[in-house]
N, C-alpha and C positions, 0 to 999 in steps of 0.2 A: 868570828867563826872560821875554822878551817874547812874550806869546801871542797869534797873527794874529785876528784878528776875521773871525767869518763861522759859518755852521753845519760840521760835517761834510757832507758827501755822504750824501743818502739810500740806502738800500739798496735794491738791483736788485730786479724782480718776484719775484725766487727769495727774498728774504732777503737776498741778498747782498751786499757791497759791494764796489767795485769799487778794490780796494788802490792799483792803478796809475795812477789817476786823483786819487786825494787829497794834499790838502798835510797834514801830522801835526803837530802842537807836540809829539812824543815817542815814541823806539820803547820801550817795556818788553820787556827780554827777561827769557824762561828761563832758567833753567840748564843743570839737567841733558838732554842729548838736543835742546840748542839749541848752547850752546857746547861743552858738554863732551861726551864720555859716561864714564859710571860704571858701564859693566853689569855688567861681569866683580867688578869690587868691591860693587855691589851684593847681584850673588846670592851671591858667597862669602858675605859678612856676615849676612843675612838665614838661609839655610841653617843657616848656624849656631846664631843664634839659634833657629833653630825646635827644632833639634834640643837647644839648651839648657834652651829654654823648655815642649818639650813640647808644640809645634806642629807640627799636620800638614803636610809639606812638601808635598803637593798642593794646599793652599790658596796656593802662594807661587808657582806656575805655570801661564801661562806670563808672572807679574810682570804683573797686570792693576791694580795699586792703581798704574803709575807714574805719577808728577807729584802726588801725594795726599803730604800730611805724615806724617811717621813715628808719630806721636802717633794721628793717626786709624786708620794701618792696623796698631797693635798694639790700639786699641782691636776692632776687626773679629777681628783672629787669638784675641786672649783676652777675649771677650764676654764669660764668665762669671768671669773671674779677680777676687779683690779687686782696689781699687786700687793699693794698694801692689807687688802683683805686676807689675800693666800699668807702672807706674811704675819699675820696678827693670828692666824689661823694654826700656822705652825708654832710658832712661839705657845699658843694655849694648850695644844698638844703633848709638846715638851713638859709642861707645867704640870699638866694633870701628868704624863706618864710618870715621873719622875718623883712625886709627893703619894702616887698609886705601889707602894711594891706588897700589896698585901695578897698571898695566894703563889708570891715566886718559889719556884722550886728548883733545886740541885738537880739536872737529871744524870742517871747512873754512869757511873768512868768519870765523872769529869775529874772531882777532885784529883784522882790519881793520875789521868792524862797532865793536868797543868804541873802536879809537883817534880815528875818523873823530867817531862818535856821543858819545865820551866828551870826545874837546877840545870839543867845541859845548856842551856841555851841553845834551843830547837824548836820556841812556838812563839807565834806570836798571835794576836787575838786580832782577828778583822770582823767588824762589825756594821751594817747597817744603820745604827742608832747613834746618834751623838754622844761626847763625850761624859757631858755630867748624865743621861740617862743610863750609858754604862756602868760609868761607878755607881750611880744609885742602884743598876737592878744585880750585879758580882756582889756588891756590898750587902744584899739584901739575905742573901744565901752563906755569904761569909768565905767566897770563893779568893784565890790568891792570883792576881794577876801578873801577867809574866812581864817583864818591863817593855816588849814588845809590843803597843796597842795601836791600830788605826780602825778609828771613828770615820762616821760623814764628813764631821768636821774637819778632816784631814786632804777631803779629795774633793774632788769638780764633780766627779761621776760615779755616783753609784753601782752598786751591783743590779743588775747584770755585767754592766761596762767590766774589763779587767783590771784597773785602776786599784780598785782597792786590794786585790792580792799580788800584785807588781807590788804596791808600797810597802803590804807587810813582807815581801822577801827580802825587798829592799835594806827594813831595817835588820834584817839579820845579817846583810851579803851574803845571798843566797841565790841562787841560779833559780828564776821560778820553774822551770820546767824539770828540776828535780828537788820539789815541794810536793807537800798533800794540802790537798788544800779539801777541809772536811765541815760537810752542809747538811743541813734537813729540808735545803729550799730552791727548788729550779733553777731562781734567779741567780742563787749563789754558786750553784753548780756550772752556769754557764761562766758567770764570771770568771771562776778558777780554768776551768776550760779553754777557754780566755785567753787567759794571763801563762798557758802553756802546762800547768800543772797536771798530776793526775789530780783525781775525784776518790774520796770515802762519804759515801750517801749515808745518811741515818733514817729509821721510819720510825721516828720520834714525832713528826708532824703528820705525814701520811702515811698511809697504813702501805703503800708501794716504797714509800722514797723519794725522795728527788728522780725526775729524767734524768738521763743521760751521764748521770756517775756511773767511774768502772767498776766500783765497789760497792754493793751498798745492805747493809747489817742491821741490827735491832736497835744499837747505842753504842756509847764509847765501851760500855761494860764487855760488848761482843766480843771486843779484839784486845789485843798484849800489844805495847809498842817495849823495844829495845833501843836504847842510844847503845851503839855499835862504833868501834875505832871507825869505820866507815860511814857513822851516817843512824838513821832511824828507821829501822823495820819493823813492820807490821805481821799479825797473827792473828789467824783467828783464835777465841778460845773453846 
């Protein structure tokens, strides 16, 4: 990728910056609760598990760990369990998520965001979820991934941490602080935040949005992107 020369755009008196005014060298999306959603298979799965595991199912609602890797929130569910328990615990999770894609859904923009962003080479997909759970739930909708992808399986540290949208700039050689890095989920938001990027919030998951995005709209459908001799700009529509 050729990356424009220049800074990002400073951020507004508030913190914020101003999406609609910058040029990107790359958008990072989400996953789950950006392109997709997975609730219904989620909570089946999870449910399950508790009740497998001998976890209190009110710790599992109303699904406050979303956009957090699986690994950290059976760590939180079973604090005091050996390892090898948490670890048998994760693996079953994986299993049921991954054999569950029944209820997944395309949510609005995405296809068009990936074909637009994915011929240009200008996205790459950072995700939460491990790698074979990925392909099962994009594969489930029939969605076209862009050859840019980081999984859990890629990183030490989760989202919140910045780690995981440092990697996806990385694969494109991309300055992350002039990336979008675009969430339906807190954790995700700080991450990107993080890792120096701006924020496109979605209220695909909460009827507000993620905190602390500069940006934050109804869906991908809300907004136009353009690959630009300069880069990818945003619109509302």
């Amino acid at each position: 990728m050729t990356t424009p020369t220049g800074p990002a755009s400073p951020p507004a008196s508030d913190g914020r910056r101003d999406v609609l005014a910058e040029v990107f060298d790359a958008v990072l999306l989400d996953m789950d609760g950006t392109l997709i959603s997975s609730t219904r298979s989620v909570e089946r799965c999870w449910l399950r598990l508790a009740q497998e595991f001998g976890m209190p199912t009110d710790d599992l609602s109303p699904f406050g760990f979303h956009g957090v890797p699986a690994r950290d929130i059976v760590d939180l569910l079973l604090p005091d369990a050996p390892a090898e328990v948490r670890a048998a615990a994760l693996d079953r999770v994986v299993e049921l998520e991954v054999a569950d894609t029944e209820g997944i859904e395309e949510l609005p923009g995405a296809a068009d965001v990936l074909g637009l962003l994915g011929a240009a080479g200008r996205t790459a997909l950072v995700t939460s979820c491990g790698r074979r759970l990925a392909a099962a739930r994009v594969g489930a909708v029939g969605l076209a991934v862009p050859s840019a992808v980081v999984t859990a399986d890629d990183v030490a540290r989760g989202k919140p941490d910045p780690e995981p949208y440092l990697a996806g700039a990385a694969l494109l050689g991309a300055d992350p602080r002039r990336c979008l890095v675009v969430e339906d989920a807190a954790s995700g938001v700080r991450s990107g935040r993080a890792a120096g990027a701006a924020t496109l919030g979605l209220r695909t998951t909460e009827p507000e949005g993620p905190a602390g995005a500069d940006l934050v709209v109804a869906d991908l459908a809300a907004v136009r992107f353009t690959v630009e001799e300069d880069g990818v700009r945003v619109h509302l529509r």
